[in-house]
C-alpha positions in Angstrom: -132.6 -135.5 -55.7 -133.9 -135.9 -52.1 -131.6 -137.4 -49.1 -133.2 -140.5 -48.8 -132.9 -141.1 -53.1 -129.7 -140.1 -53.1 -128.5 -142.4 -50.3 -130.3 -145.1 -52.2 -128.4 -144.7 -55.7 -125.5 -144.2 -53.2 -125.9 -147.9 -51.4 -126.8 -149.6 -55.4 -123.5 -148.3 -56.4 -121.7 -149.8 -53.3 -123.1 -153.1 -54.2 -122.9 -153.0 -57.6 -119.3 -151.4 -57.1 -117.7 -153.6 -54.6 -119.4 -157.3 -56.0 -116.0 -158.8 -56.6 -114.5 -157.7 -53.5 -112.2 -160.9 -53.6 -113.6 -163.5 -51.4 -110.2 -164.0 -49.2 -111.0 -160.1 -47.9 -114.4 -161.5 -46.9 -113.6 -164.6 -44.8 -110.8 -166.9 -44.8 -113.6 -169.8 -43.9 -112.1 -173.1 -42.8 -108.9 -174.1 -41.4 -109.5 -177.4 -43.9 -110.3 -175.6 -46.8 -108.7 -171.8 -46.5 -109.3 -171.4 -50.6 -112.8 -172.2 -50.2 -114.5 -168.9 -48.4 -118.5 -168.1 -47.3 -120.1 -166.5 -49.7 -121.9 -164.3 -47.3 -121.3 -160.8 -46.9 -121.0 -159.1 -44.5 -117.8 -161.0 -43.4 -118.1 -162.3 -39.8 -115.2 -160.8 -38.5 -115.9 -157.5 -38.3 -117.9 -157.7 -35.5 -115.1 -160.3 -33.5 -112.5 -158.4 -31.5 -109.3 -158.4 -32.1 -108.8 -161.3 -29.0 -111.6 -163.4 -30.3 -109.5 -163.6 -33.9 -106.2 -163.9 -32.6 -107.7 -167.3 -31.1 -109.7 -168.3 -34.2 -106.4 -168.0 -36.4 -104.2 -169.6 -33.4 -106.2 -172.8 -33.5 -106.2 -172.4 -37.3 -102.2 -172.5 -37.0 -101.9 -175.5 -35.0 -104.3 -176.9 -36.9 -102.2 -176.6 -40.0 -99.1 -177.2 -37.9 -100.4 -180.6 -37.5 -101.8 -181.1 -41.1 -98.2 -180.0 -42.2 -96.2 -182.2 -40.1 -98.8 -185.5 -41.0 -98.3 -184.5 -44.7 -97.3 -187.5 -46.6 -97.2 -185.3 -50.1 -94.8 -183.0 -49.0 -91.0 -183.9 -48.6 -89.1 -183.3 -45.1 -87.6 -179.9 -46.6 -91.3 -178.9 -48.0 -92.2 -179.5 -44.2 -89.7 -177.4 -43.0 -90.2 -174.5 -45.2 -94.0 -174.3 -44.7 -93.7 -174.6 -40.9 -90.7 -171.7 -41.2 -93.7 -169.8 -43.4 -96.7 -170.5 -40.8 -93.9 -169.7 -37.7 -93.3 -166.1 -40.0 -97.0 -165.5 -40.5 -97.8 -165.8 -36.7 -95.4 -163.2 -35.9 -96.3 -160.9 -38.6 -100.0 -161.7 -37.5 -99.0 -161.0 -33.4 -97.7 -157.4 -34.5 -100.8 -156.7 -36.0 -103.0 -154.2 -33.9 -106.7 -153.8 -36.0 -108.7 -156.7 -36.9 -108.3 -155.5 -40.9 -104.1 -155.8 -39.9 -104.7 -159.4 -38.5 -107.0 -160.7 -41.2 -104.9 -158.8 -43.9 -102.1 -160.4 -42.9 -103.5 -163.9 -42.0 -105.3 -164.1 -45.6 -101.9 -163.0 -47.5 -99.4 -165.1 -45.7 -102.2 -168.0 -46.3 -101.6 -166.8 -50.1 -98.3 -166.8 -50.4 -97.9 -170.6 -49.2 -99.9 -171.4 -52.0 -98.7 -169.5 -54.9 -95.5 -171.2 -53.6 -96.7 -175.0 -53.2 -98.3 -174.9 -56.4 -95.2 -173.4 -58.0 -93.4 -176.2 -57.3 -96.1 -178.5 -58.0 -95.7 -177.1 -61.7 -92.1 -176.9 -61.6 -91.7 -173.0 -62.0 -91.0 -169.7 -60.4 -93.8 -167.6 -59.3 -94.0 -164.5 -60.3 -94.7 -162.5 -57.1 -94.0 -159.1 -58.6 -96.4 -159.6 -61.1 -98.6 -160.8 -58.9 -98.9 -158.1 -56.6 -99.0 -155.8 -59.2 -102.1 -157.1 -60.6 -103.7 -156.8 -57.0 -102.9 -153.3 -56.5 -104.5 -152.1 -59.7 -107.6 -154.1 -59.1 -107.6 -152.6 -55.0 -106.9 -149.1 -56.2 -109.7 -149.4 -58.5 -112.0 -150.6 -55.5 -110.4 -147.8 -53.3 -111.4 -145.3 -55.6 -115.5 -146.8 -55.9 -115.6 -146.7 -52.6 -114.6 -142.9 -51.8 -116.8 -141.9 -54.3 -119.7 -144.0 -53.1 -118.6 -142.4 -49.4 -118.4 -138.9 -51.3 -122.2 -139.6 -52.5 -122.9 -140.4 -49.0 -122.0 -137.6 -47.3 -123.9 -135.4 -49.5 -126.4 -137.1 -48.2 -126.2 -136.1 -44.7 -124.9 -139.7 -43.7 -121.6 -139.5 -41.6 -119.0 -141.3 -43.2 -116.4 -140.0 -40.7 -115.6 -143.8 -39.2 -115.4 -144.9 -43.2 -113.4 -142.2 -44.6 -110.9 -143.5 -41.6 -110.9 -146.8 -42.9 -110.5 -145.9 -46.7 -107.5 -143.6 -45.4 -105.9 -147.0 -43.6 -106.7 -148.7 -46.9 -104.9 -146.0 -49.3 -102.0 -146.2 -46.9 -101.7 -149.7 -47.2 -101.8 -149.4 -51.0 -98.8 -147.0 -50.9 -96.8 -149.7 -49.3 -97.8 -152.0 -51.3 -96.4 -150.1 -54.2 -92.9 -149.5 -52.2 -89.6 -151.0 -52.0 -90.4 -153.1 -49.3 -90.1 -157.3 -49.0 -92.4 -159.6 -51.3 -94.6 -160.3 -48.1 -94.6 -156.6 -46.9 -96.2 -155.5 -49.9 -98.2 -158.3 -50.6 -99.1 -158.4 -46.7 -100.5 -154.5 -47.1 -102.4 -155.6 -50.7 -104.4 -157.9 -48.1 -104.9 -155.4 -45.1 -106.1 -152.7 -47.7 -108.7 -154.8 -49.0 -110.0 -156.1 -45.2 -110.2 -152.2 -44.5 -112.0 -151.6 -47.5 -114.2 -154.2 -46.3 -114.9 -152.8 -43.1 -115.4 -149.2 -44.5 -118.2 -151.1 -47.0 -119.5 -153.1 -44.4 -119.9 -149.8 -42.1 -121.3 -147.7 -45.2 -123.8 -150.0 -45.5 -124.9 -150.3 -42.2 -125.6 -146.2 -41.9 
């Protein structure tokens, strides 16, 4: 098999490998709607810098500071719990230094509100653990598709150098995710995996 057929099977695999990427890794799209992402691909933020999305999810945060404090579904404690959660997220989010940190992050804590509101809209207790669990398997899997698609790259003569970085952030974040750290650590570096598997995609495809 020649370079240029090999780096073909090598970019049908990536697609065909990494088509359920979950959406919230692609673009968390409107700060109306943050369930409802762009179904484009590739994401838009991977060619913002890091200043230009710190700003985009700042005005997202007031945004929902205001929607949050206007509320007339949610109680005065409901209100004071989600604006404790967004006040959490924005420091988590400021101590982030890569784009895939920020968006990881941003996207999860985004999450966690919800699992949370709808929770007590049903009048249960989520199961977080469970949760996450189910996320890792599904981004170890992805992990895995994509260092082999990388592998089938490089034997190609493509370099792969800048994506093999990226998977390595991503397996590292899947370790933690596994650990004995806080619910929103783990679930946090579920998130940041998946944007840096995104980025090493997005890059692979691009060579």
């Amino acid at each position: 098999m020649n370079r240029r057929t090999t780096l073909l099977v090598a970019v049908i695999a990536a697609f065909v490998a990494l088509a359920a990427l979950p959406a919230l890794a692609r673009e968390a799209n409107t700060a109306e709607r943050p369930d409802r992402p762009q179904r484009l691909y590739p994401p838009a933020w991977v060619d913002e810098t890091v200043d230009e999305l710190r700003s985009r999810i700042a005005e997202r945060v007031a945004a929902a500071e205001e929607r949050i404090a206007d509320s007339n579904r949610l109680t005065d404690n409901q209100k004071a719990q989600a604006l404790e959660n967004l006040s959490d997220a924005s420091t988590a989010i400021a101590a982030a230094d890569e784009s895939a940190e920020i968006v990881g992050t941003a996207t999860s804590r985004a999450q966690l509100q919800r699992i949370a509101w709808r929770s007590e809209r049903k009048g249960d207790t989520p199961d977080y653990e469970d949760h996450i669990a189910r996320d890792l398997v599904r981004d170890s899997r992805r992990h895995d598709h994509l260092v082999t698609i990388a592998g089938w790259a490089d034997a190609a003569g493509v370099d792969v150098s800048a994506v093999n970085d990226y998977l390595d952030n991503a397996e590292g974040q899947l370790v933690v995710a596994g650990g004995g750290s806080t619910v929103e650590q783990r679930h946090d570096a579920v998130h940041i995996a998946r944007a840096w598997m995104t980025q090493a995609h997005t890059t692979l495809m691009a060579e």
